[in-house]
C-alpha positions in Angstrom: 0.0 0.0 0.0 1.2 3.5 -0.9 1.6 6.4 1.4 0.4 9.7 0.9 0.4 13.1 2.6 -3.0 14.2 4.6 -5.1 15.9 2.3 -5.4 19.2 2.7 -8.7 20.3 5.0 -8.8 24.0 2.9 -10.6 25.5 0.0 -9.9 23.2 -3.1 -7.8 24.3 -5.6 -6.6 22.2 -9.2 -2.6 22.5 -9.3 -1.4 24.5 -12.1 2.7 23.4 -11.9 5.3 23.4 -14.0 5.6 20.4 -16.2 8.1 18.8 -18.3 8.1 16.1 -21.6 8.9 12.5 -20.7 9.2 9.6 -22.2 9.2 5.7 -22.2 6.7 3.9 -20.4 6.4 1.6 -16.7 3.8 0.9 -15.4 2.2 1.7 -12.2 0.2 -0.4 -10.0 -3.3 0.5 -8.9 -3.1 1.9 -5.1 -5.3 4.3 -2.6 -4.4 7.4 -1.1 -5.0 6.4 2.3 -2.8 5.1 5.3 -2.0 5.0 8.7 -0.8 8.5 8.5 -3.9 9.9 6.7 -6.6 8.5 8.6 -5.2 8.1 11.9 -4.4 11.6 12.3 -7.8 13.3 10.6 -9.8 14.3 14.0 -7.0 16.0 15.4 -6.5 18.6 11.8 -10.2 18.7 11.7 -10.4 20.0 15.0 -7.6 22.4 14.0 -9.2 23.3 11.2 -12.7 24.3 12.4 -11.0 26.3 15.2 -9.4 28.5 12.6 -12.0 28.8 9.7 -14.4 31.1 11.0 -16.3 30.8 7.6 -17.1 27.0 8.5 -18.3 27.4 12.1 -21.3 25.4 11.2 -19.5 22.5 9.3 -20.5 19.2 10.5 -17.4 17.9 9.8 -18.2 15.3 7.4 -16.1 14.6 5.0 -17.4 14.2 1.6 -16.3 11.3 0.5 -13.3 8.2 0.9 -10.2 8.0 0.3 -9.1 8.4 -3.8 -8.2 4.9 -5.3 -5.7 5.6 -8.2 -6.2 3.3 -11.1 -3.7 0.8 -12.2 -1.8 2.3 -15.5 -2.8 5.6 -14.8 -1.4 8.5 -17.0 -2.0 12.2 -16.6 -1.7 14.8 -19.6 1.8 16.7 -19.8 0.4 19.7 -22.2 0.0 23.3 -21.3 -3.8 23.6 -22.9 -4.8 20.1 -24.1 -4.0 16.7 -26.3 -5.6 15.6 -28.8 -6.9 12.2 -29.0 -6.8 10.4 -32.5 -8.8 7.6 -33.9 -5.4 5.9 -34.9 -1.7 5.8 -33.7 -0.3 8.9 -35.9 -1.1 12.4 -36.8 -2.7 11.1 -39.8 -5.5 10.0 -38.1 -8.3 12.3 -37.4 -9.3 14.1 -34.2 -11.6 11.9 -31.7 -11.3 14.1 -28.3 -9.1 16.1 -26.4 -7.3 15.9 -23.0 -7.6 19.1 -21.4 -3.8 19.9 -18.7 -3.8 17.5 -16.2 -6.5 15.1 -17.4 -6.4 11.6 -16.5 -6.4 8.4 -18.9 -5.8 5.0 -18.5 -2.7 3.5 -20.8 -4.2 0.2 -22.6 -1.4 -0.3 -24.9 2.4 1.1 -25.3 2.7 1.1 -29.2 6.2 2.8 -28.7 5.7 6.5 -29.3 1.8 6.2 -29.2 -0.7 4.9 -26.4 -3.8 3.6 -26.9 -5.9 5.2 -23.9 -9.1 5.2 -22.2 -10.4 8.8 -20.5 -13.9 8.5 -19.5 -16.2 7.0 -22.4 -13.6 8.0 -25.0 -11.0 5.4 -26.3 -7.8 6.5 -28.7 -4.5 7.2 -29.4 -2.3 10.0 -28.3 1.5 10.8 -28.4 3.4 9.6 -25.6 5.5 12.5 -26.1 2.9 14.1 -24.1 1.9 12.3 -21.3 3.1 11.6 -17.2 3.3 7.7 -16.9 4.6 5.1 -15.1 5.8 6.4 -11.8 5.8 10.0 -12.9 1.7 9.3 -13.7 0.7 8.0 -10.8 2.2 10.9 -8.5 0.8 13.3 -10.9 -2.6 11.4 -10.8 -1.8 11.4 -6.4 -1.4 15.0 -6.7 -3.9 16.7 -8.4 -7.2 14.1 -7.7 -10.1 16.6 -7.7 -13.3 16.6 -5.2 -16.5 16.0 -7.9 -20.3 16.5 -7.4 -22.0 14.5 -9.8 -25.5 15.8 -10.2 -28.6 13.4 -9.7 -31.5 14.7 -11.3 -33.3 17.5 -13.4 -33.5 21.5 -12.5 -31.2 20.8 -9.7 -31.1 24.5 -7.9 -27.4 25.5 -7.3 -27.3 28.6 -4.7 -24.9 31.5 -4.0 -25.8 30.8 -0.1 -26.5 27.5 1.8 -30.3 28.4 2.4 -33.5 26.9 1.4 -35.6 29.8 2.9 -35.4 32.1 -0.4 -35.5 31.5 -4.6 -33.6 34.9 -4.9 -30.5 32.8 -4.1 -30.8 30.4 -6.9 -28.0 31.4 -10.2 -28.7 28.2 -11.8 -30.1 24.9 -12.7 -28.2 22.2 -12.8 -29.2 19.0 -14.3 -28.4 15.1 -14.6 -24.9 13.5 -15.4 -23.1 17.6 -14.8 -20.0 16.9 -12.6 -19.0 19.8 -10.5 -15.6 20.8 -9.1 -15.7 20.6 -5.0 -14.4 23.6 -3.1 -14.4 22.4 0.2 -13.9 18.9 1.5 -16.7 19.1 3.8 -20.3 19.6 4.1 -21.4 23.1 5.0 -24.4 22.9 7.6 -26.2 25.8 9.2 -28.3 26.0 12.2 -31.3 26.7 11.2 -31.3 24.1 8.2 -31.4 20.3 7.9 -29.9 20.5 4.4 -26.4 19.6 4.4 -24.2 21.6 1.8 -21.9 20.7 -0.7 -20.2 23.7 -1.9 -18.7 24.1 -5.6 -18.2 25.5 -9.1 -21.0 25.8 -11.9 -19.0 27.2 -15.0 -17.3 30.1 -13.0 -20.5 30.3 -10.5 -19.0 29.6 -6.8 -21.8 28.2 -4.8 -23.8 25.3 -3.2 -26.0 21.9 -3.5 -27.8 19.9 -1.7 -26.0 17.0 -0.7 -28.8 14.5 -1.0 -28.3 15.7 -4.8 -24.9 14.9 -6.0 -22.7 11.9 -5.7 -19.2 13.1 -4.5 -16.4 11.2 -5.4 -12.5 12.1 -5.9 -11.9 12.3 -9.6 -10.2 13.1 -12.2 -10.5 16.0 -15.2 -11.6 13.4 -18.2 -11.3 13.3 -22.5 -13.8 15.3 -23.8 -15.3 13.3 -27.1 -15.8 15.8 -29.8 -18.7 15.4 -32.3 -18.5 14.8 -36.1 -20.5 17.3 -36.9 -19.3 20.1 -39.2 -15.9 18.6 -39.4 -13.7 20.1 -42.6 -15.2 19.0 -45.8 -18.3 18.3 -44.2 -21.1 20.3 -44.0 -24.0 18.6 -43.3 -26.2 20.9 -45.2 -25.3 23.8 -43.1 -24.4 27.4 -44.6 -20.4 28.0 -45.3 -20.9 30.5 -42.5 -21.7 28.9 -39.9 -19.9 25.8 -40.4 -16.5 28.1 -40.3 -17.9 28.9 -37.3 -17.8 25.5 -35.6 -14.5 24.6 -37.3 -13.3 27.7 -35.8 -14.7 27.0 -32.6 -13.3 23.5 -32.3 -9.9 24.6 -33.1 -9.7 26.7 -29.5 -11.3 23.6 -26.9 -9.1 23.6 -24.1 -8.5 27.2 -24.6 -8.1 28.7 -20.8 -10.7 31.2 -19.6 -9.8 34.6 -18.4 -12.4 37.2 -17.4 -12.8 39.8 -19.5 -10.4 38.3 -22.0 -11.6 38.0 -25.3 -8.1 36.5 -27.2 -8.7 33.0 -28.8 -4.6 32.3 -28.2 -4.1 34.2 -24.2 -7.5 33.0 -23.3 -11.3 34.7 -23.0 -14.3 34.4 -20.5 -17.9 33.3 -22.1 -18.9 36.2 -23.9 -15.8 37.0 -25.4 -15.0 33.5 -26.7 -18.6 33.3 -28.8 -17.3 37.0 -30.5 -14.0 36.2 -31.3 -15.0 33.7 -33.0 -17.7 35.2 -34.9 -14.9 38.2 -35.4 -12.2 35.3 -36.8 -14.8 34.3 -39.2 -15.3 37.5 -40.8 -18.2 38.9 -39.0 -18.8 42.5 -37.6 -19.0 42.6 -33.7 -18.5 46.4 -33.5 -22.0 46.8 -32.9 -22.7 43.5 -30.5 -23.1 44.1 -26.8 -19.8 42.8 -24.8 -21.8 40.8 -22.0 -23.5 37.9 -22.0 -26.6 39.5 -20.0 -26.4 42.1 -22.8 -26.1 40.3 -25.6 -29.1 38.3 -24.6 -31.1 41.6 -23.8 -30.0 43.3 -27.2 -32.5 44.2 -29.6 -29.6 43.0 -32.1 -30.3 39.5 -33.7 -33.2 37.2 -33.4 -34.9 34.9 -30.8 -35.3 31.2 -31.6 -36.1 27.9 -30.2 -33.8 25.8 -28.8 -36.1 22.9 -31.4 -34.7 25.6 -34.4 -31.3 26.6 -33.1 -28.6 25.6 -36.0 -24.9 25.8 -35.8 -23.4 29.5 -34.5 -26.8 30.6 -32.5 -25.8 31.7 -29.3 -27.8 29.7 -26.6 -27.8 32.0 -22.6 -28.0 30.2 -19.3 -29.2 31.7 -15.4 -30.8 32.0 -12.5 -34.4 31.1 -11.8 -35.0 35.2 -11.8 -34.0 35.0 -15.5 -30.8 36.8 -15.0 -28.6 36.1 -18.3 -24.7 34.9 -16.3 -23.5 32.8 -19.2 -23.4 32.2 -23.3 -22.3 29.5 -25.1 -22.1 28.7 -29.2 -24.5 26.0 -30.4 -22.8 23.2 -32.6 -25.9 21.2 -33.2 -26.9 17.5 -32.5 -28.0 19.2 -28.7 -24.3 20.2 -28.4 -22.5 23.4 -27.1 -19.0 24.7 -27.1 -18.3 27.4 -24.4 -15.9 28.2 -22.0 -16.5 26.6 -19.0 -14.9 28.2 -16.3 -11.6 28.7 -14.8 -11.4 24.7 -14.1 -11.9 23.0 -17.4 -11.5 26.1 -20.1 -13.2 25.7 -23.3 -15.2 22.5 -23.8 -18.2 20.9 -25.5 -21.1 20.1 -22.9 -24.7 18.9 -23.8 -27.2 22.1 -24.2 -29.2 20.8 -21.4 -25.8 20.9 -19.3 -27.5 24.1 -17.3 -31.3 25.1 -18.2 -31.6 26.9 -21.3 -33.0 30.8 -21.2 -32.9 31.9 -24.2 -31.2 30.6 -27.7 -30.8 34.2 -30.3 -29.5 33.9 -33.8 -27.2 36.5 -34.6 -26.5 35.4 -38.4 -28.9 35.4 -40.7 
């Protein structure tokens, strides 16, 4: 059995580090990060930890979940944005998926120079050149294991406060299958409430769930699977337009998120992803409101249904008041591509990821 330090009892953070190219391949065996050390000494650091975290006074001091168990042949993705994930061993093979930093696979095969790897639902090939294996893997895989809420269930409330009392608290909707980043390691708990807390990330929303909703588990960042649809030299019947558009989109998945940012190479926050990419493909944004909340408000462009969005609408996400707080680009076959948030970047999700407000076409 492995040792591993105590994990940290503080507000959860992913590790950005420094990362260098290896090579060659050895395998690591599957162990748990767990112990002696770990688990004997937990009561006395949660003690020490409530006594000095005044914003946790009424913790219960449940932990959320068990120990991580690190999978045998783990590997972790040595890239500073993401790699891609072929349907063959060579760069001749087309694009599957992607691996954003620091996501986690599972090495199948060593085909000297290529891997074939599992991530999630996704299976492929991807350059070794690019990868923490072997020993180097599963230390990675020990170091950066992520707390995740998986949601269970439809038009999940997600709250900027731990408190049932009041809708005015509710910023979005979260739905089946979404997997949330943890903040805290604990359940929050207040007086006055039987509802135990989990607290975590929507997109770039910090706030809380219900416990009884989401399965918490320690996890990994996993391969993102990215649709044929509108590949190059197909376009399914779609204008020119708007399948540059999602060609252009799909060129930038991984691509970190900054607020205010609005660069498809330094990074960009929700908003400013969906217009730069409407601005690489030609199109006049001079007269396109900067915000999300704006651009949803506008009187510029056209509301649709969701049933009649095609390729390149923009499709806004909110509260329960109907406050626009996000925007994503709609690729088709019920998929989006947005960015995310500071944890994943930009990504494909399913449109019914978050409940849909309002879906405008800005094209035609």
């Amino acid at each position: 059995m492995r040792m591993s330090k105590l994990l940290k009892l503080s507000s959860f953070v992913c590790l950005l580090t420094t990362i260098v190219i290896l090579s060659g391949i050895n395998f690591a065996q599957a162990g748990t990060i767990t112990g002696e050390i770990a688990v004997g000494g937990v009561s006395y650091y949660l003690d020490m930890y409530y006594k000095n975290t005044e914003d946790l006074e009424g913790a219960s001091g449940m932990l959320l979940a068990d120990p991580v168990t690190i999978p045998e042949n783990v590997a972790i993705a040595n890239v500073n944005d993401y790699l891609n994930i072929r349907s063959g061993a060579g760069t001749d093979y087309g694009m599957i998926g992607y691996l954003p930093k620091n996501g986690m696979c599972i090495v199948l095969e060593d085909l000297g120079g290529w891997a074939k790897i599992q991530s999630g639902s996704l299976t492929g090939y991807v350059s070794t050149d690019y990868l923490f294996m072997g020993e180097e893997g599963y230390a990675k895989a020990e170091e950066i294991a992520c707390l995740m809420a998986t949601v269970n269930g439809n038009n999940v409330n997600f709250r900027s406060e731990p408190d049932t009392t009041t809708d005015e608290n509710i910023i979005a909707t979260v739905n089946n299958g979404e997997h949330l980043i943890v903040i805290e390691e604990t359940v929050v708990s207040k007086e006055d409430d039987n509802v135990l807390w989990v607290k975590a990330y929507v997109d770039d929303l910090e706030g809380y769930i219900s416990k009884d909703l989401v399965t918490v588990a320690y996890d990994w960042v996993k391969a993102v699977s990215i649709s044929s649809i509108l590949d190059a030299g197909d376009t399914n019947g779609i204008s020119s337009l708007r399948a540059k558009l999602i060609i252009e989109a799909k060129k930038h998945i991984g691509l970190r998120y900054v607020w205010g940012g609005t660069s498809l190479s330094k990074g960009a926050d929700c908003s400013g992803f969906c217009l730069a990419v409407y601005k690489a493909c030609g199109i006049d944004i001079s007269k396109l409101p900067r915000a999300s909340y704006d651009l949803a408000a506008s009187s510029k462009g056209r509301k649709v249904s969701l049933s009649g969005a095609k390729p390149g609408d923009l499709v806004f996400y909110g509260d329960s008041s109907g406050h626009v707080n996000h925007v994503a680009m709609y690729m088709g076959n019920g998929q989006i591509i947005h960015e995310s948030g500071r944890a994943y970047g930009c990504k494909i999700s399913d449109v019914h990821y978050r409940t849909v407000l309002k879906v405008k076409n800005f094209l035609d």
